[in-house]
C-alpha positions as CSV (number, residue, x, y, z in Angstrom):
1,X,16.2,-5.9,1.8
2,X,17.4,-8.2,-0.7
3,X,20.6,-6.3,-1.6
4,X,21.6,-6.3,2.3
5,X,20.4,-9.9,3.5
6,X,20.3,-13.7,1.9
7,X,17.5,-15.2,0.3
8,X,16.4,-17.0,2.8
9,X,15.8,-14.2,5.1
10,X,14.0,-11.8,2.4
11,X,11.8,-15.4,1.6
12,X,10.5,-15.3,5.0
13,X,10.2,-11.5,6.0
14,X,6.4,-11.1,4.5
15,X,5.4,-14.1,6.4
16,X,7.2,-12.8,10.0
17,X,5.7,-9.1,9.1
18,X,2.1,-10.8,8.4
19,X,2.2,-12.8,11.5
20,X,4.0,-9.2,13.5
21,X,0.5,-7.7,12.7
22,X,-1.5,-10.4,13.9
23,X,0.7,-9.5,17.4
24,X,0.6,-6.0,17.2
25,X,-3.1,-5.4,16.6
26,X,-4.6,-8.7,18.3
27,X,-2.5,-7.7,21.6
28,X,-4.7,-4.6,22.4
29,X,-6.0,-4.9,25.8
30,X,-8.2,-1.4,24.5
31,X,-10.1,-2.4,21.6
32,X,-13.2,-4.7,22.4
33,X,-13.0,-9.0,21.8
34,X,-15.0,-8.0,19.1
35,X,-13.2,-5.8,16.7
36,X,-9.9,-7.7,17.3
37,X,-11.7,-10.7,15.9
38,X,-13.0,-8.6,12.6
39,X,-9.1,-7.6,12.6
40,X,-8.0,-10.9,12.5
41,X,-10.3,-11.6,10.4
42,X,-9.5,-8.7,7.6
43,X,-5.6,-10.0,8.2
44,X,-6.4,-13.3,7.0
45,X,-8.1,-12.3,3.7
46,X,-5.3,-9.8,3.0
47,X,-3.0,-12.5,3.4
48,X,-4.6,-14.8,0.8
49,X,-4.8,-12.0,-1.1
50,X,-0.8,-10.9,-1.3
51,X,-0.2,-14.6,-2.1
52,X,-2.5,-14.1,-5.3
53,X,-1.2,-11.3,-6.2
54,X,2.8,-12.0,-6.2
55,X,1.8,-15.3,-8.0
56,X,0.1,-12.4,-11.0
57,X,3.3,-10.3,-10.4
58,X,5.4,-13.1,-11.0
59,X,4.0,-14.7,-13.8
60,X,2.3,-11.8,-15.7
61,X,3.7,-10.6,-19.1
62,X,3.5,-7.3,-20.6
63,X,2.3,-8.8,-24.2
64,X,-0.7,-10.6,-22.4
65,X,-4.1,-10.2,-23.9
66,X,-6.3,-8.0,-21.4
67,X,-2.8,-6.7,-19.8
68,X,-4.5,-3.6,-18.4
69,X,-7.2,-5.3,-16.5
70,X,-4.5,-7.8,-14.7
71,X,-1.8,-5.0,-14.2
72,X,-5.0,-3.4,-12.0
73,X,-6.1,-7.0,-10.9
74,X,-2.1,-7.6,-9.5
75,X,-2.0,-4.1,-8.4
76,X,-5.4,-4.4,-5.9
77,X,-4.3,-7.3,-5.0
78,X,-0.7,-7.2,-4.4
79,X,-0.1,-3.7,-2.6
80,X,-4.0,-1.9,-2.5
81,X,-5.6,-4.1,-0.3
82,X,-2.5,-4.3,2.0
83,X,-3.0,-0.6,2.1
84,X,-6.5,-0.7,2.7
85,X,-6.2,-3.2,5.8
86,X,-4.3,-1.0,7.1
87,X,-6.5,1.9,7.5
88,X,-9.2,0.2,7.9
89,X,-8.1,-2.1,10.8
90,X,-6.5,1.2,12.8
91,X,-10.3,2.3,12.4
92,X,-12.0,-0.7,13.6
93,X,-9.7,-1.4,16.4
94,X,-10.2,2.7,17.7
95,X,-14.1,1.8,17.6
96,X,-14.8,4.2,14.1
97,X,-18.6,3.6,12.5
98,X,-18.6,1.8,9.8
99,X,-19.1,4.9,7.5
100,X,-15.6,5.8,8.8
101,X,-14.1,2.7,8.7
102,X,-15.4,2.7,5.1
103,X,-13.7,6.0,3.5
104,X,-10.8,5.4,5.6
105,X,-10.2,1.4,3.9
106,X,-11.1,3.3,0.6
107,X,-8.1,5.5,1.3
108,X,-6.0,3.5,2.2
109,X,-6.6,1.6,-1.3
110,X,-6.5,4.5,-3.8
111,X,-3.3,5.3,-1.9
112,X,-2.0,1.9,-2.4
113,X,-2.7,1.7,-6.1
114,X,-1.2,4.9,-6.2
115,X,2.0,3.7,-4.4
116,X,2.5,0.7,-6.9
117,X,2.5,3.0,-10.0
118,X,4.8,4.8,-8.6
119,X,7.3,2.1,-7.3
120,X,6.8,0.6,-10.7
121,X,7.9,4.1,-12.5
122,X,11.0,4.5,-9.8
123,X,11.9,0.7,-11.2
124,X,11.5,1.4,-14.7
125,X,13.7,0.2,-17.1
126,X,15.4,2.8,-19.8
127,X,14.8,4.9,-21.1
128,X,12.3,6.0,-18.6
129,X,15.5,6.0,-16.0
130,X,18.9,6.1,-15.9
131,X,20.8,3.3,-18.4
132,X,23.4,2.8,-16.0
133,X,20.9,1.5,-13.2
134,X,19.9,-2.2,-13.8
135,X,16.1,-2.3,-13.5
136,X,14.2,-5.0,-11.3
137,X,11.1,-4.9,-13.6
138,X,12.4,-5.5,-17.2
139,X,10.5,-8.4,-18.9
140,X,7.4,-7.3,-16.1
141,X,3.6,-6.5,-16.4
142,X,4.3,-3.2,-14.9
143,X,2.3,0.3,-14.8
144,X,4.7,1.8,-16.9
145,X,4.9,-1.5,-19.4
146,X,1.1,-0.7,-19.9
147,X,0.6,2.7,-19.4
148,X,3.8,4.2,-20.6
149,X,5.7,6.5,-18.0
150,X,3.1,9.5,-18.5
151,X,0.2,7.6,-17.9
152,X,0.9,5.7,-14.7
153,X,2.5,9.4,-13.5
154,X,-1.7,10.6,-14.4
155,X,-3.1,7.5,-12.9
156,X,-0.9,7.5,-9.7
157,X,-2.1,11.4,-8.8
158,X,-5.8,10.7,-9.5
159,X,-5.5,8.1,-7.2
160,X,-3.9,10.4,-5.1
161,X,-6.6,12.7,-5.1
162,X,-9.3,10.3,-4.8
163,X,-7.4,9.1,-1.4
164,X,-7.1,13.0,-0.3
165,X,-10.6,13.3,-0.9
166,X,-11.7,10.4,1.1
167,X,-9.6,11.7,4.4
168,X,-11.4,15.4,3.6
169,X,-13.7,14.3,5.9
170,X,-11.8,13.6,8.7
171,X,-10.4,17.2,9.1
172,X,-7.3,18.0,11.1
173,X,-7.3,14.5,12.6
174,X,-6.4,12.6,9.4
175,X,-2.9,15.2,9.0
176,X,-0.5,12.3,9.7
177,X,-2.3,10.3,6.8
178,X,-2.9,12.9,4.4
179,X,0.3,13.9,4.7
180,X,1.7,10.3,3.9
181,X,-0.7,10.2,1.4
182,X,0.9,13.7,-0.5
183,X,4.1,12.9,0.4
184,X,4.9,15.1,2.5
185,X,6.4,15.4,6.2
186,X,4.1,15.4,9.0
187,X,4.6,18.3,11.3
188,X,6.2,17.4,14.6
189,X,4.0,17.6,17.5
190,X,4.9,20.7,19.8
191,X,6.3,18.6,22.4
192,X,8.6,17.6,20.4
193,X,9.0,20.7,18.4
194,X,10.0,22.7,21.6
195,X,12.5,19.4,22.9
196,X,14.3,19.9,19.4
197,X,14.3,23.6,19.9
């Protein structure tokens, strides 16, 4: 986004996308008063929490004393509890127990530490990537600054697995997810398997 629009706009995307949520899952006419106001209320404290954790990301170092326990801290903050709303407020708006709602929010945050270790080794700087590409992270308290390339690799697939294992119990009807989850593409429904056909 920041290579194809001006500062301005890429300042104020997380803030349009937050308050796009609040729209998208408050404006449900078929989940009940009461789980649209737990929503809005899970929205909030994810927001607060993003804002703490860009202010870690940006002012972090790699040399700082206690740097894996703040790479984890920035990490849950910054991207795993985003990941984690998200689960967990398509659950409590489609009336899921709180069991449920539970392993699915637990999912969705193993998948999102998962997903920051890996963004961080796709941004590494060399030699863990190509010389010729300039890397965003350089200077940065980043997975691979503190775990070296190998171990944020190790710690992004346990997490991967801990996320699979928490959707095991879902069956068939966690595909899409799971699928997400392993990276891999979801199946297209037969409807639209047959149209394509």
């Amino acid at each position: 986004v920041h290579v194809a629009f001006p500062r301005w706009a890429t300042d104020m995307l997380p803030a349009y996308l937050l308050n796009l949520a609040y729209g998208v899952l408050l404006d449900n006419p078929l989940a009940t008063e009461d789980r649209r106001i737990r929503v809005a209320v899970l929205l909030g404290r994810v927001g607060r929490s993003l804002a703490r954790g860009q202010e870690m990301d940006l002012t972090s170092k790699p040399a700082q004393a206690g740097a894996e326990a703040a790479l984890l801290e920035c990490c849950r903050l910054k991207t795993a509890h985003l990941f984690a709303a998200a689960t967990a407020a398509g659950a409590i708006l489609c009336g899921a127990g709180e069991a449920d709602a539970e392993s699915l929010e637990q999912a969705g945050m193993a998948f999102g530490l998962a997903y920051q270790f890996l963004d961080d080794i796709a941004d590494a700087p060399p030699p863990w990537r190509q010389p010729a590409k300039a890397s965003p992270d350089a200077g940065k308290l980043t997975a691979v600054s503190v775990f070296g390339p190998q171990g944020a690799q190790t710690f992004a697939k346990a997490h991967i697995d801990d996320a699979l294992s928490l959707l095991s119990r879902f069956g068939r009807a966690a595909d899409s997810l799971r699928n997400l989850v392993a990276g891999e593409p979801s199946a297209p429904s037969a409807p639209a398997a047959a149209a394509s056909a």
